[in-house]
C-alpha positions, 0 to 999 in steps of 0.5 A: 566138488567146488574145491576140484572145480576151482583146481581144474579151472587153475590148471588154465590159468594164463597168469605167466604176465601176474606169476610176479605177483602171484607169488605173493598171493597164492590162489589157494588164498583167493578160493578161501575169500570166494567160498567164505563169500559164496561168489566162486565160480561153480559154471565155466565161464572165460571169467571166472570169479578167480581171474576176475580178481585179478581184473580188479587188482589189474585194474588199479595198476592200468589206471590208463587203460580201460577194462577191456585193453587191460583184459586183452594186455595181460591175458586174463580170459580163459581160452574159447573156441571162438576166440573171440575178445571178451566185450565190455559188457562181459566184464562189467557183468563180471565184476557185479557178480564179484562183488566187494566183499571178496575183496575185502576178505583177501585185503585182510588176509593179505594185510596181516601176513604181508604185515608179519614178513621181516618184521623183525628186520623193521622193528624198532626197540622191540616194537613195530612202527605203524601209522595211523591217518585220514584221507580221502578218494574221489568218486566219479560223479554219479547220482548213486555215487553222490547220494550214497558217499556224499561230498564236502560243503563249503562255508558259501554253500557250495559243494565239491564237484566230485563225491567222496570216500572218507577213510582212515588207514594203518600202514607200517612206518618202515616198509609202507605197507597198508595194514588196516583200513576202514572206509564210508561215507564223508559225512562220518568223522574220522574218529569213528573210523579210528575207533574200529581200527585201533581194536585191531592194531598189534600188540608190542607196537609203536602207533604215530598218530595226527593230532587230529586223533588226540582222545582218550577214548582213541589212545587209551583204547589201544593200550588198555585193549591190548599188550604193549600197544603204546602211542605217539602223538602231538599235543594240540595248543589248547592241551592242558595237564598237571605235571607230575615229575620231570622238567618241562623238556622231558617229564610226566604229566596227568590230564583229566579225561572230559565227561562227554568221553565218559559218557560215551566210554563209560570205562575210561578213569578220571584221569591219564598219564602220559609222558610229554617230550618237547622237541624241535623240527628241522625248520626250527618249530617247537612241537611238544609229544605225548607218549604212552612210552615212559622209560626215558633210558630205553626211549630218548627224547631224540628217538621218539622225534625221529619216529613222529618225523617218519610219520610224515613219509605216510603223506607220500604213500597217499599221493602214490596211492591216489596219484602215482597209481591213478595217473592223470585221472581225478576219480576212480572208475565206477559210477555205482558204490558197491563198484566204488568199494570194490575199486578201493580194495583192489588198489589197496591190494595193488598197492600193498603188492608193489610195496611188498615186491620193493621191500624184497628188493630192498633186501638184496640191495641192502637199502631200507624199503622207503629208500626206493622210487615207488613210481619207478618201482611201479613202471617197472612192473608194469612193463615186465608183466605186459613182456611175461604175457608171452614167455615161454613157461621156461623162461620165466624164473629167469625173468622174475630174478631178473625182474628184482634185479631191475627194481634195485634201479629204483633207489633213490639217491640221496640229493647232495647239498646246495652248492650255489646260493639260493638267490632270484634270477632276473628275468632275460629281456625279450626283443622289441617287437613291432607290429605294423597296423594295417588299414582295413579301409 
């Protein structure tokens, strides 16, 4: 009965502006995370729990557009006999039906098999890149928002102007994809987020972490958990160990895992072995880096610096992510937490689709996924799903090829040397101005 509802509603389905898309998550997906969240649409509604995702997912790639223009722009209520607009309200209550938890359970689906295409193209050594970092999102300032995410406090006794969601994230080093995230409350420290991820991260992988998540309990989880899941991490200034063979620049050392670990972790050893590699940046500072990979022949001193650099690209998928798809706003949208939630998965899952969409074209342009222009990537989308609203069905698998064609635009190119000394300009001399004074007598 549900199952030949949903069919009938999806029949109707004016999506011609989100096919794009569409292609990536098909609805079959959808109805999965709605029943197993016991939010689908059983009463016909202009909303329905179906379109209402893609609301969300809309929503985030709209950032300057409200709920209802985006609703309006792409098309997404079913057809009434009135015809009327569909009001504010509507969609608010709309949305409080949805929930977050659908959101949630479709990120997850679609993380782990977005994750899984052309892995073998990115891998590296046989292994798959993944990154693994903090970062936080600002609420707007509501009383529900700040007393259920709190904010940061200030040594003065200030405290932030906006809430925030502290969260710590997976995404694939090659393509950026989002693979895993797990998000709360800002007073939690980022350990504790780590430790729930680090249980899901695949085996035959390669993780590049901050120095921040230098524990035993964090690294030793992932490879004692699973199957060749190894790390990489820089060591902090006060890190010490033993030396057990090697040299300096490239050997293995022995450190002595602290008793409060083991309280906490009771199945931890006395003590792990890692492998240290000194190595130097490009601005010419010596960091030292302690990995899991031990054969120095099938892993070189060299490759394993030129992975942590990569790690640094991770940052620009944050400031995409934050900035990039919220435009000018400095918060997100809801004024409650369970919006708040929703909000953060629906641009999660934006986000991933836009990154997927450019791994694909990277793939005919023959370029490497992080070799193209996010925010161009992104415009274009945008621009070519509000022209889709109103094609003519025909047309449309000429527009999508074409619409792939235009995301080949988006390569970055690659910035040629200085070609003039970098030296101060002096500042031009303005003219002499004189003002008269005038008797006010």
């Amino acid at each position: 009965m549900l199952s030949s509802q949903l069919h009938a509603i999806a029949d109707v389905l004016p999506l011609a502006g989100l096919d794009r898309l569409a292609e990536h998550l098909p609805l079959a997906w959808i109805e999965e995370a709605l029943a197993a969240t016991g939010t689908a649409s059983i009463r016909r509604r202009r909303l329905p729990a179906e379109q209402v995702v893609w609301l969300v997912i809309a929503l985030a790639l709209y950032r300057h557009q409200s709920m209802p223009e985006v609703l309006a722009t792409l098309d997404l209520a079913l057809p009434s006999a009135s015809n009327h607009a569909v009001s504010k309200s509507a969609v608010t209550q709309a949305r409080q039906r949805l929930g977050a938890s659908p959101l949630a359970q479709l990120f997850g689906r679609t993380a782990r098999a977005w994750s899984a295409q052309d892995a073998e193209r990115h891998g590296w050594k046989g292994l798959s890149l993944w990154a693994m970092d903090g970062t936080t999102f600002r609420a707007p300032d509501s009383t529900e928002n700040r007393a259920h995410f709190g904010a940061q406090a200030y040594a003065g006794g200030k405290v932030a102007s906006y809430p925030q969601v502290r969260a710590v994230s997976v995404t694939a080093l090659p393509t950026h994809l989002v693979s895993d995230i797990a998000f709360g409350q800002y007073g939690q420290n980022e350990m504790l987020y780590a430790k729930t991820l680090v249980e899901r991260i695949a085996d035959h992988s390669l993780t590049v972490f901050d120095r921040g998540f230098l524990s035993a309990e964090i690294l030793l989880g992932l490879t004692m958990a699973g199957t060749q899941r190894h790390y990489l991490i820089p060591a902090k200034s006060n890190t010490r160990w033993e030396m057990i063979s090697g040299s300096a620049e490239d050997g293995l050392v022995r450190m002595r895992v602290s008793s409060q670990a083991r309280v906490k972790a009771p199945h931890l050893p006395e003590h792990w072995t890692a492998r240290a590699v000194r190595t130097v940046s490009a601005n010419g500072k010596e960091r030292i880096l302690l990995t899991s990979l031990l054969d120095r022949r099938r892993f070189r001193a060299d490759d394993l610096a030129q992975c942590y650099r990569r790690r640094w690209e991770i940052e620009t998928s944050y400031r995409e992510l934050k900035q990039s798809m919220l435009g000018d706003a400095l918060a997100l949208r809801s004024q409650h937490p369970e919006g708040i939630v929703q909000e953060i998965w629906g641009t999660l899952l934006a986000y991933n689709l836009v990154r997927l969409e450019m791994a694909k074209a990277a793939i005919q342009a023959k370029v490497q996924p992080t070799d193209m222009s996010f925010l161009r990537a992104l415009h274009i989308l945008q621009n070519e799903m509000i022209w889709a609203v109103g094609m003519a069905p025909g047309r449309l698998p000429t527009h999508l090829m074409r619409l792939r064609i235009q995301l080949q635009f988006a390569i970055v190119e690659k910035r040629r040397g200085r070609q003039c000394p970098r030296i101060v300009k002096a500042r031009p001399a303005r003219y002499t101005v004189r003002y008269l004074s005038k008797d006010l007598n």
